[in-house]
DOVO-380318 format. One record per atom (N, C-alpha, C): residue number from 1; residue in one letter; atom name; x, y, z. Coordinates in steps of 0.02 Angstrom, whole numbers, plus 32768, in hexadecimal, padded with zeros to 4 digits. Layout:
BEGIN
{NUM,'a','CA',{X,Y,Z}}
...
//
This chain:
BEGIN
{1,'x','N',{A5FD,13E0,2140}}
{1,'x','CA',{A610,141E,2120}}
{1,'x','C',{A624,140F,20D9}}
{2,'x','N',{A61D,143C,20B5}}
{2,'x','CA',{A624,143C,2066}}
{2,'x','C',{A649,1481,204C}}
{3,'x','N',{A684,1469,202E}}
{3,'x','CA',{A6A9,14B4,2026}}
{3,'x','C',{A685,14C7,1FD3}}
{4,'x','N',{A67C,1503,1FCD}}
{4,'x','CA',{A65C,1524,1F8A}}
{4,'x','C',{A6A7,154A,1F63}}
{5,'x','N',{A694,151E,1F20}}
{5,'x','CA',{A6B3,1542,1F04}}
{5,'x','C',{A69D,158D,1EDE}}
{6,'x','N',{A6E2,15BB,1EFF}}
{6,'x','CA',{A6DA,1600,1ECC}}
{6,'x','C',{A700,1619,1E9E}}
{7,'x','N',{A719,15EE,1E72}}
{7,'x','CA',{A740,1611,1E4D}}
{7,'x','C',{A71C,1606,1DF7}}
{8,'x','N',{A74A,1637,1DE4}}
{8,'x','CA',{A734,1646,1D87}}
{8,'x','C',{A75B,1635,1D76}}
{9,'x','N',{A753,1642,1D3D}}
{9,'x','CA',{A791,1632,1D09}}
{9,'x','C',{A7D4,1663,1D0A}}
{10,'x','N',{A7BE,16A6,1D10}}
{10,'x','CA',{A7EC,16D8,1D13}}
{10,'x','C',{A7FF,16D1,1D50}}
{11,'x','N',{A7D6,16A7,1DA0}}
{11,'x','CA',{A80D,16AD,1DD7}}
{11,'x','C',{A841,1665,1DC7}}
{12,'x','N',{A835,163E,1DA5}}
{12,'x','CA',{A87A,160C,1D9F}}
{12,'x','C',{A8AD,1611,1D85}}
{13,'x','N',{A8C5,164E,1D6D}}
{13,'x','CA',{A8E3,1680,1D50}}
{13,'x','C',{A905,169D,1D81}}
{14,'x','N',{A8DC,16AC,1DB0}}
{14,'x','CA',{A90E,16E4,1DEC}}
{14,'x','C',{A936,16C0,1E0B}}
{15,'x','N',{A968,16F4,1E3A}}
{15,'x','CA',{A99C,16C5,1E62}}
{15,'x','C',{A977,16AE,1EA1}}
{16,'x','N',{A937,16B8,1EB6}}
{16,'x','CA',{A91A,16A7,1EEB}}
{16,'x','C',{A8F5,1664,1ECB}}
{17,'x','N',{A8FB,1650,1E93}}
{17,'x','CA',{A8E0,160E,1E7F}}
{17,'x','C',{A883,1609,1E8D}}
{18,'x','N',{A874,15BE,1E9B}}
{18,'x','CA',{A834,15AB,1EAB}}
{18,'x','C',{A816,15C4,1EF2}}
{19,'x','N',{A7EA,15E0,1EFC}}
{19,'x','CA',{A7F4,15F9,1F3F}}
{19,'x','C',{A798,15E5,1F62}}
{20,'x','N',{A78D,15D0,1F82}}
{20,'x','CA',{A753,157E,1FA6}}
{20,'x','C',{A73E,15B5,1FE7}}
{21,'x','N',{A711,159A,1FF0}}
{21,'x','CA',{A6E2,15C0,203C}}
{21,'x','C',{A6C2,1572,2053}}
{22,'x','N',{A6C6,157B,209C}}
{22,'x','CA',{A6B6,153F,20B0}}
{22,'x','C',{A684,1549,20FC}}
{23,'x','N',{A65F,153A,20F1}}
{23,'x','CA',{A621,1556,2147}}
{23,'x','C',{A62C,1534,218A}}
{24,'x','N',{A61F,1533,21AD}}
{24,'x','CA',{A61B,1504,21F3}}
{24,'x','C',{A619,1524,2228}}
{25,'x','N',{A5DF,1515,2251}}
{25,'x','CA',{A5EB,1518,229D}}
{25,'x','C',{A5E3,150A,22D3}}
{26,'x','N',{A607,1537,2310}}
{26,'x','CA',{A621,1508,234C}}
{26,'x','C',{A5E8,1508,2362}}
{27,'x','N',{A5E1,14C6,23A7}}
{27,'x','CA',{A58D,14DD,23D8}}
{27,'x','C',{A55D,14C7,23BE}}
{28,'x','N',{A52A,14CB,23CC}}
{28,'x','CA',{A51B,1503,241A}}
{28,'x','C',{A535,14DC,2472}}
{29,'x','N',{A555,1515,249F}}
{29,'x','CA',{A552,14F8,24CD}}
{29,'x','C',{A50F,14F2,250C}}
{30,'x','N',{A528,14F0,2534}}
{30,'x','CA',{A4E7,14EF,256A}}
{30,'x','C',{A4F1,154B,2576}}
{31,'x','N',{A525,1568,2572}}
{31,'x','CA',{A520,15AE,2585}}
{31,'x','C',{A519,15DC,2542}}
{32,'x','N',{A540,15CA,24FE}}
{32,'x','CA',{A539,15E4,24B0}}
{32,'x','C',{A51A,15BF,2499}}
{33,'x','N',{A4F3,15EC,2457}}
{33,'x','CA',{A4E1,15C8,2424}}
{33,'x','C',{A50C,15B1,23F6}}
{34,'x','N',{A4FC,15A6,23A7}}
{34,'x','CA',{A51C,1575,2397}}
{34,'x','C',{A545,15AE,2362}}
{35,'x','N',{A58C,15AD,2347}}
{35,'x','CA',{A5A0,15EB,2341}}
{35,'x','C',{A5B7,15DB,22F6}}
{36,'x','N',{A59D,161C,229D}}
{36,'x','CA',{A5AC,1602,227E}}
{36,'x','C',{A5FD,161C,225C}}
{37,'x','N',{A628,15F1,223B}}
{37,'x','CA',{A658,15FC,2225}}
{37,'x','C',{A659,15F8,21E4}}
{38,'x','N',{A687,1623,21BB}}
{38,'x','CA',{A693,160E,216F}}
{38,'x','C',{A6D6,1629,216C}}
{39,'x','N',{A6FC,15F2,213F}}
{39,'x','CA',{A747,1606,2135}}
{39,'x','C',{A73D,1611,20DE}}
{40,'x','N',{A762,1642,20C8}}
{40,'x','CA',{A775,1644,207B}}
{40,'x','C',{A7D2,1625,2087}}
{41,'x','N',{A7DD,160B,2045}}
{41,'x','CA',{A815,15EC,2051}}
{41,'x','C',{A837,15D8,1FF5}}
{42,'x','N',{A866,15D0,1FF2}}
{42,'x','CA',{A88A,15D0,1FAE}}
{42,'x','C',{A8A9,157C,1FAE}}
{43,'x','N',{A894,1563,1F7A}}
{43,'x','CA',{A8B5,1520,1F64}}
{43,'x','C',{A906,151B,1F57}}
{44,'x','N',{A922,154F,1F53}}
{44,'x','CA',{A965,1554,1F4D}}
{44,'x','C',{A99B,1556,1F06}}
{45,'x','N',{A954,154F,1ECF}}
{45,'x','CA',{A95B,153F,1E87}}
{45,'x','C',{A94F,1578,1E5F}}
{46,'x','N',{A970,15B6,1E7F}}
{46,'x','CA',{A97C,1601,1E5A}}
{46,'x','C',{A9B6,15F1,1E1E}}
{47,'x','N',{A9B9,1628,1DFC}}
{47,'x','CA',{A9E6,1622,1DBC}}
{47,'x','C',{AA24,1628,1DD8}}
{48,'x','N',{AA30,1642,1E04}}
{48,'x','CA',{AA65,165A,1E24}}
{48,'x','C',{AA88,1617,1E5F}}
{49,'x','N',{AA68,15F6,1E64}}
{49,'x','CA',{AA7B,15CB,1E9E}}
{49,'x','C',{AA59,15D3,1EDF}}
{50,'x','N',{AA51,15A6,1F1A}}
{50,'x','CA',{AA41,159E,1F52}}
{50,'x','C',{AA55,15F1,1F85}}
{51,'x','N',{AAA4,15F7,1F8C}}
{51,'x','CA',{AAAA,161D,1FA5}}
{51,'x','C',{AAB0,165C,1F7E}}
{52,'x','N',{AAB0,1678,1F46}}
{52,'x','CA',{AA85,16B6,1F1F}}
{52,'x','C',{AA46,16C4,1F30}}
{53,'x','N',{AA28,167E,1F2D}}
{53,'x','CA',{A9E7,1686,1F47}}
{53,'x','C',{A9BE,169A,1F94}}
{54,'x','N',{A9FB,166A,1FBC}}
{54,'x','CA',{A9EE,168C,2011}}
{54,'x','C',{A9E7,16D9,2014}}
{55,'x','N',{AA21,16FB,1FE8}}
{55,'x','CA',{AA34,1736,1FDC}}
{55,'x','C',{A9EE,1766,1FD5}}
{56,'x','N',{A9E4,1743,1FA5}}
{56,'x','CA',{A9AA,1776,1F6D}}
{56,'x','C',{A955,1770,1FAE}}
{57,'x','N',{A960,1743,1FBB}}
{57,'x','CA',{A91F,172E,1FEB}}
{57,'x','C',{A928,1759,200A}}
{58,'x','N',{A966,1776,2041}}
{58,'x','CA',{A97B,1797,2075}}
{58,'x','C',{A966,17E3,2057}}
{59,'x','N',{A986,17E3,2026}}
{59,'x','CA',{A980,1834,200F}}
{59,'x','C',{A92B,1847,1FFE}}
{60,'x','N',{A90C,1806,1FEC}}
{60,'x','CA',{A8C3,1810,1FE6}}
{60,'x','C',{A88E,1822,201B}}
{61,'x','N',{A8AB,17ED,2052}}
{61,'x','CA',{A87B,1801,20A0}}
{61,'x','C',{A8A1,183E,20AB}}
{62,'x','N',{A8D1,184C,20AB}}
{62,'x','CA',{A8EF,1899,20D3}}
{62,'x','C',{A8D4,18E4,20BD}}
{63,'x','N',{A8BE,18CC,205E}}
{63,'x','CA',{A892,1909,203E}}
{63,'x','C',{A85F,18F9,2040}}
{64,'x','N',{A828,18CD,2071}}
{64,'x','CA',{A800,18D1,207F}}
{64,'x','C',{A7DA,18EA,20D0}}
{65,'x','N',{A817,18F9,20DA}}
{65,'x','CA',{A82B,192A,212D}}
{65,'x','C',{A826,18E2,2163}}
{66,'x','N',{A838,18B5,2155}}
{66,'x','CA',{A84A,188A,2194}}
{66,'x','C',{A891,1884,21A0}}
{67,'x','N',{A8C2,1876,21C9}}
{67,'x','CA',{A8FC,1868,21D7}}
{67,'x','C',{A909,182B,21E1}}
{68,'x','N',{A921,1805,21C0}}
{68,'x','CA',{A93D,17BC,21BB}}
{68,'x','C',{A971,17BF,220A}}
{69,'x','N',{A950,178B,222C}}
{69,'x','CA',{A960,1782,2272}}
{69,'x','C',{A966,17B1,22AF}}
{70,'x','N',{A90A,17DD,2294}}
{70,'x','CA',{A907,1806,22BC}}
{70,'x','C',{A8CB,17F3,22E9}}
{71,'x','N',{A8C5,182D,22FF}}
{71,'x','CA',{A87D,181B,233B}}
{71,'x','C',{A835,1812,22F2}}
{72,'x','N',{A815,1803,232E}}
{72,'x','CA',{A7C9,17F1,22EB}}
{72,'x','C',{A7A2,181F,2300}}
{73,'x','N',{A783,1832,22C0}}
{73,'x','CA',{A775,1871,22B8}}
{73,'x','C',{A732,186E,22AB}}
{74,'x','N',{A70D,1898,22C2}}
{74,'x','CA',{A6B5,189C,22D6}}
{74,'x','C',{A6A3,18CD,22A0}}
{75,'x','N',{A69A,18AB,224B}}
{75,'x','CA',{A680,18E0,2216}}
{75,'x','C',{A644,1908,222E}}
{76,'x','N',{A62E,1901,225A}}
{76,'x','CA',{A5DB,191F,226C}}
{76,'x','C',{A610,196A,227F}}
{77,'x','N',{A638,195D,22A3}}
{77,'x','CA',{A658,19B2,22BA}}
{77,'x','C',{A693,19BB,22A3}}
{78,'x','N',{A69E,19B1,2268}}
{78,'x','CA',{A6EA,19BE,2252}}
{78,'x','C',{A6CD,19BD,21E4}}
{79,'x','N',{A6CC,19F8,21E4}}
{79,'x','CA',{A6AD,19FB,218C}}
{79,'x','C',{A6E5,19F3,216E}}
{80,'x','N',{A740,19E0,218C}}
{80,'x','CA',{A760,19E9,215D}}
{80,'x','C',{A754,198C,214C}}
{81,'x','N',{A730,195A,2164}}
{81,'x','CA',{A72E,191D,214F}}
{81,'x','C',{A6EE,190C,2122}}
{82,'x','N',{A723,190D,20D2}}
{82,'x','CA',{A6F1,18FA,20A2}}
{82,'x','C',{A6FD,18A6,208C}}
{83,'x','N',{A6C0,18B0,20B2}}
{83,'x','CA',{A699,1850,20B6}}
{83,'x','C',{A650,1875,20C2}}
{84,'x','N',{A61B,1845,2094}}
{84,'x','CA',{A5E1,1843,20AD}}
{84,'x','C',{A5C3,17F4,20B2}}
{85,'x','N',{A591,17F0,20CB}}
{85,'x','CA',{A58A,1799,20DA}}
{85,'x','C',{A510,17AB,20D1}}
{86,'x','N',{A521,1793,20A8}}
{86,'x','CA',{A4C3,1786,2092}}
{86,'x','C',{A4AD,1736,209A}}
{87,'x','N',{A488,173C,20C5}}
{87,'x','CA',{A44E,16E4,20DA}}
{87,'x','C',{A420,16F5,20D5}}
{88,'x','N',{A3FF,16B7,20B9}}
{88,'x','CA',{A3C4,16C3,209A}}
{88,'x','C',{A3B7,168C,2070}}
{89,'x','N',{A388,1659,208A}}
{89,'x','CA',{A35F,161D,206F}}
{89,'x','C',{A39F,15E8,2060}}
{90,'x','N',{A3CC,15D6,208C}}
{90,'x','CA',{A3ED,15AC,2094}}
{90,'x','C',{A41F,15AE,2060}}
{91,'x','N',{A438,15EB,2049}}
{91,'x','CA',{A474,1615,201E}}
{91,'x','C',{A48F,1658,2049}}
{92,'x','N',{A4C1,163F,205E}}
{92,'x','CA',{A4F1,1684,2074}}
{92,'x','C',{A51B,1691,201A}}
{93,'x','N',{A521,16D7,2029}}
{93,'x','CA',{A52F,1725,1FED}}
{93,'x','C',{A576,173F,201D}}
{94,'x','N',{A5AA,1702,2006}}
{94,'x','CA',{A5EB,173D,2023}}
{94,'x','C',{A602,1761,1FD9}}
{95,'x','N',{A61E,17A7,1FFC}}
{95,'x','CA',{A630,17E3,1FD2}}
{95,'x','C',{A675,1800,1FF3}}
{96,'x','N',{A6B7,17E5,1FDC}}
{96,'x','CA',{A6FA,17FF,1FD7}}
{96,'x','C',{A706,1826,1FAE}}
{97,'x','N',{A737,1867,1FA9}}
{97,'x','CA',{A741,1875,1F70}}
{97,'x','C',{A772,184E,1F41}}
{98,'x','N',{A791,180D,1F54}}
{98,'x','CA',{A79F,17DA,1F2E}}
{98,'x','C',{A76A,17A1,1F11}}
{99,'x','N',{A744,17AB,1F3B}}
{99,'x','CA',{A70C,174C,1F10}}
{99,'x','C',{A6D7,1775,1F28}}
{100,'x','N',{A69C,1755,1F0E}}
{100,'x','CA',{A651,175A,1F09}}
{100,'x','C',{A62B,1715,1F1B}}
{101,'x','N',{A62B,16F5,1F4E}}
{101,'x','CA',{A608,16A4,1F49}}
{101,'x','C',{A5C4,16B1,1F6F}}
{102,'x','N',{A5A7,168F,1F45}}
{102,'x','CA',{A550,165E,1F55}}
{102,'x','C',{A569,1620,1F5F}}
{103,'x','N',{A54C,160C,1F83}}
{103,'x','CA',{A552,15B1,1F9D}}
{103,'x','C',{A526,15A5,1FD0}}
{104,'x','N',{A4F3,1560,1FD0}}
{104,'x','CA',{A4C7,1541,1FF0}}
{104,'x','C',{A4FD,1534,2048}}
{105,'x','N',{A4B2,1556,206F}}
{105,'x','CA',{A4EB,1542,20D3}}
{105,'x','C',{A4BE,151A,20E5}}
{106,'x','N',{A4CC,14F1,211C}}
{106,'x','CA',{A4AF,14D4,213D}}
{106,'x','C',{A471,14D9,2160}}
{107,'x','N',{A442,14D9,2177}}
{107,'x','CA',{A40D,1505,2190}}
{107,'x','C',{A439,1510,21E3}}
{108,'x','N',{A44C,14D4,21F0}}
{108,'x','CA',{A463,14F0,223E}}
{108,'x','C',{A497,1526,2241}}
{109,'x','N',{A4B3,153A,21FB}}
{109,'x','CA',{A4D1,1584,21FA}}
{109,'x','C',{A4BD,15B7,21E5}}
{110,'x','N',{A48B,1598,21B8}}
{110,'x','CA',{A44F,15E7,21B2}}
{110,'x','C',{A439,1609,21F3}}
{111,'x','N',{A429,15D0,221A}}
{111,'x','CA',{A3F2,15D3,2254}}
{111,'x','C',{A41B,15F4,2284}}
{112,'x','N',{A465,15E8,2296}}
{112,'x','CA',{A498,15EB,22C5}}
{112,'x','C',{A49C,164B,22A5}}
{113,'x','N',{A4AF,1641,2263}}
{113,'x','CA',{A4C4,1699,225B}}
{113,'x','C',{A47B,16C2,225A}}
{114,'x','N',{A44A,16A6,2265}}
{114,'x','CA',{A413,16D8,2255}}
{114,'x','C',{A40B,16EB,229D}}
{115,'x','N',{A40B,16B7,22C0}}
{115,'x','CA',{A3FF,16BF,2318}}
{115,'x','C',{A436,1702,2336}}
{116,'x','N',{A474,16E0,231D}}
{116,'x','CA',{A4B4,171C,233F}}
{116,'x','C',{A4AB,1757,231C}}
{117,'x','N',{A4A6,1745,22F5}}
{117,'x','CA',{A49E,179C,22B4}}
{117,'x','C',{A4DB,17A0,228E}}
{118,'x','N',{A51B,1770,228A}}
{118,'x','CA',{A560,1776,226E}}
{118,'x','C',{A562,1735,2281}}
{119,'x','N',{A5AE,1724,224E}}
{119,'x','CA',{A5DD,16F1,223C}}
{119,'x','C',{A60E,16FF,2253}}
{120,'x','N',{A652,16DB,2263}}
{120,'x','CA',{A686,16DA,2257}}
{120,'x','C',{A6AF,16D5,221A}}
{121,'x','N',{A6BD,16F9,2203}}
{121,'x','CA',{A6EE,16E3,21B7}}
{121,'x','C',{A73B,16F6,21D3}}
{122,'x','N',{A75A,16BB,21B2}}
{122,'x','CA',{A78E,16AC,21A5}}
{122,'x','C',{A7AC,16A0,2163}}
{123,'x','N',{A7F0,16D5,2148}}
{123,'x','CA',{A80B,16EF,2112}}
{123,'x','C',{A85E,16BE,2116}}
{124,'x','N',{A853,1672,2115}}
{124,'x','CA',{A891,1653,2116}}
{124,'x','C',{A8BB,167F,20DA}}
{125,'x','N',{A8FD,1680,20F5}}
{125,'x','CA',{A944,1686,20C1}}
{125,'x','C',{A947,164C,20B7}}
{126,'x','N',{A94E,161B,20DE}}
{126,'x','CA',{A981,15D2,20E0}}
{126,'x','C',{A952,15B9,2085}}
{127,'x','N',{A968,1598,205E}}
{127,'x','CA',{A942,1579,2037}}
{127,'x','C',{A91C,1531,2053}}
{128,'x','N',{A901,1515,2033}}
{128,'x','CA',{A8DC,14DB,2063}}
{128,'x','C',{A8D0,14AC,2035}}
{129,'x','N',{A8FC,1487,1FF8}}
{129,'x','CA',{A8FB,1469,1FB8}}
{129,'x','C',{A8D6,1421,1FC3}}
{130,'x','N',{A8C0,140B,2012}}
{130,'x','CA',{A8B9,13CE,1FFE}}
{130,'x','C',{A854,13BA,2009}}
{131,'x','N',{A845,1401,2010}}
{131,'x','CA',{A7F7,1408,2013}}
{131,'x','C',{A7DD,1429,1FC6}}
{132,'x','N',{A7C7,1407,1F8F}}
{132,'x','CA',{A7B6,140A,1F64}}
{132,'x','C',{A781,1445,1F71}}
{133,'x','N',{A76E,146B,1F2F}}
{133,'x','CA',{A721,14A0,1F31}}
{133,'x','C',{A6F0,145B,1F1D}}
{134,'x','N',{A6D4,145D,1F5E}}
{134,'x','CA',{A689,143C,1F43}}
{134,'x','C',{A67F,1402,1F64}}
{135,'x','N',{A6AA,13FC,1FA5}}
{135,'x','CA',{A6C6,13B1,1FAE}}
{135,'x','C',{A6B7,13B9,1FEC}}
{136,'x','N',{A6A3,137E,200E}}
{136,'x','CA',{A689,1382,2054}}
{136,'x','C',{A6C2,1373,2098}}
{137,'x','N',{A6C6,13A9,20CA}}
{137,'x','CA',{A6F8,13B0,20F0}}
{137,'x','C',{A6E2,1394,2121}}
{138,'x','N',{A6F6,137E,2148}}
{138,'x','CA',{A701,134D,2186}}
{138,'x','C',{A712,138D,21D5}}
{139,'x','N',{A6F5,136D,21F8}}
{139,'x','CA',{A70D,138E,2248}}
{139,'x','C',{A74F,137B,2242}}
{140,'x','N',{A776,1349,222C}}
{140,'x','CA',{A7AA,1332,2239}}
{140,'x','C',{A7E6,1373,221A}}
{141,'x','N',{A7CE,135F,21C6}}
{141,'x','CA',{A7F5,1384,219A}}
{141,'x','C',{A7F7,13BA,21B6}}
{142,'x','N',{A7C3,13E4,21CD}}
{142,'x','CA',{A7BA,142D,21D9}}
{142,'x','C',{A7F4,1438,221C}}
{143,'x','N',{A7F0,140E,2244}}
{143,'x','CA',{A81A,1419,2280}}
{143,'x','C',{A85D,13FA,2266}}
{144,'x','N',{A869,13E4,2241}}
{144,'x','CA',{A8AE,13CE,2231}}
{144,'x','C',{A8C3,141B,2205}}
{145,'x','N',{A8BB,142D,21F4}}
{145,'x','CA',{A8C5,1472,21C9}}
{145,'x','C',{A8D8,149F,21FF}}
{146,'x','N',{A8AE,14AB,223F}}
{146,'x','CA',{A8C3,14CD,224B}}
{146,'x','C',{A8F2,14B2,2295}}
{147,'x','N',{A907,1472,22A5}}
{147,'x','CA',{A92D,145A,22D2}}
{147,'x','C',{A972,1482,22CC}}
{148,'x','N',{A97F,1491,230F}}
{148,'x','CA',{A9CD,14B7,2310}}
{148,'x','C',{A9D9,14F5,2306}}
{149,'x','N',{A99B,151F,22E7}}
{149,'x','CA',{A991,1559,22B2}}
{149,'x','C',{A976,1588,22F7}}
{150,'x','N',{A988,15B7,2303}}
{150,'x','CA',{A975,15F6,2329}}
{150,'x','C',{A94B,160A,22EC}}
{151,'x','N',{A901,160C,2306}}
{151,'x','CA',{A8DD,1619,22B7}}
{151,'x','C',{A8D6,165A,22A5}}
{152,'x','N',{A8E4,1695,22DE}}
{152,'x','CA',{A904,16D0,22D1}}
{152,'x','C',{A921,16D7,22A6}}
{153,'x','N',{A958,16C2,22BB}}
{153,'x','CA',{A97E,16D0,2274}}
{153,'x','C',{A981,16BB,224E}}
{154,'x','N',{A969,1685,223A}}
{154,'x','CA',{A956,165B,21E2}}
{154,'x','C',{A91B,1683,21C6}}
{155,'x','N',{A902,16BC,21DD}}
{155,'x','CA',{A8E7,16D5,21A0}}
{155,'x','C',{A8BE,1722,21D6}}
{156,'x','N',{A893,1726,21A5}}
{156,'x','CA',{A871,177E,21B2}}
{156,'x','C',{A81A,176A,21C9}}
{157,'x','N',{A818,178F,220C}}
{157,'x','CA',{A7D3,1772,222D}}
{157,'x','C',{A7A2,17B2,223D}}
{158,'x','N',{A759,17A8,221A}}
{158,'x','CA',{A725,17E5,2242}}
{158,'x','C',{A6F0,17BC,2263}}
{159,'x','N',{A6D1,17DB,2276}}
{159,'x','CA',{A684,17BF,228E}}
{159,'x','C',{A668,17E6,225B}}
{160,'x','N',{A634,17C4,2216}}
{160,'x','CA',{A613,17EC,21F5}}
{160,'x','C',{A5C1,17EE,21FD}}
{161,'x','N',{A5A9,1829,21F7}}
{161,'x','CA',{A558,182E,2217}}
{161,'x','C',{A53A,17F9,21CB}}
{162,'x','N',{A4FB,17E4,21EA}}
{162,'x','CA',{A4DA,17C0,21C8}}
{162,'x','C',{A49F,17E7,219C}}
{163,'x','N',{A4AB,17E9,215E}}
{163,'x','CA',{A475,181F,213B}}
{163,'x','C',{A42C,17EC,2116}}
{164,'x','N',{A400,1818,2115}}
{164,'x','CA',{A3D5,17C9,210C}}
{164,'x','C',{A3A7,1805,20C9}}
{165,'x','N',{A37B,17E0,2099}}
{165,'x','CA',{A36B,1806,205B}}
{165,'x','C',{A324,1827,209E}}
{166,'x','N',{A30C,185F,207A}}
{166,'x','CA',{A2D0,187A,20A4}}
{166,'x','C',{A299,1876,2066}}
{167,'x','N',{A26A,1869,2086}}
{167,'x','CA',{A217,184D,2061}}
{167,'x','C',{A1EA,1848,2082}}
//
């Protein structure tokens, strides 16, 4: 896994700081296929500090109609969740109304979200300072992040449908 960096110049400025998307997924088992995930997540290096920044993250997924440590929420039947998620030639197109990222996926997560028709995204609060944008994440790292963590409540969760360009 390879976390992408999304930030500008004007987001290193905000109190939500550098803020990274990172792909991976679980599977396939003998009964599921193989299932894809993407977390957006904040380096912790807002103008404001770490916890300004938890803050501002929180207030960001909540005006984007998810509830920080709520149930996960199925954007296909719920229009108040603005996220869209575009795949397509080994580039997923996420669309927050906080960030805008393009970044190269894996094919076994192209392949995994094209099969299911959706992703999992995950909207961490927690900041996550020690996974650089651009830097390659580990099974390890990834599960150490979230060790101990009810991942409910460390951040805001949908299932988002998979939109693909038409041609």
């Amino acid at each position: 896994m390879t976390s992408s960096n999304v930030v500008s110049e004007a987001r290193s400025a905000s109190p939500m700081g550098t803020l990274s998307a990172v792909f991976w997924t679980i599977g396939p088992t003998d009964d599921k296929p193989a299932a894809p995930y993407l977390m957006v997540y904040s380096l912790g290096d807002g103008s404001d500090g770490p916890e300004a920044g938890e803050e501002a993250m929180r207030a960001a997924v909540e005006g984007m109609g998810l509830t920080v440590g709520g149930p996960v929420i199925d954007a296909s039947q719920d229009s108040r969740v603005d996220a869209h998620l575009l795949v397509e030639a080994r580039q997923a197109v996420l669309t927050l109304p906080f960030l805008k990222v393009q970044c190269s996926v894996p094919a076994v997560w192209e392949a995994a979200a094209k099969e299911l028709g959706h992703a999992y995204l995950m909207c961490s609060v927690r900041p996550w300072p020690e996974v650089p944008p651009g830097g390659a994440v580990s099974e390890e790292q990834l599960r150490s992040f979230f060790a101990g963590e009810d991942l409910l409540a460390a951040g805001g969760h949908a299932v988002l449908p998979v939109r693909r360009l038409q041609g």
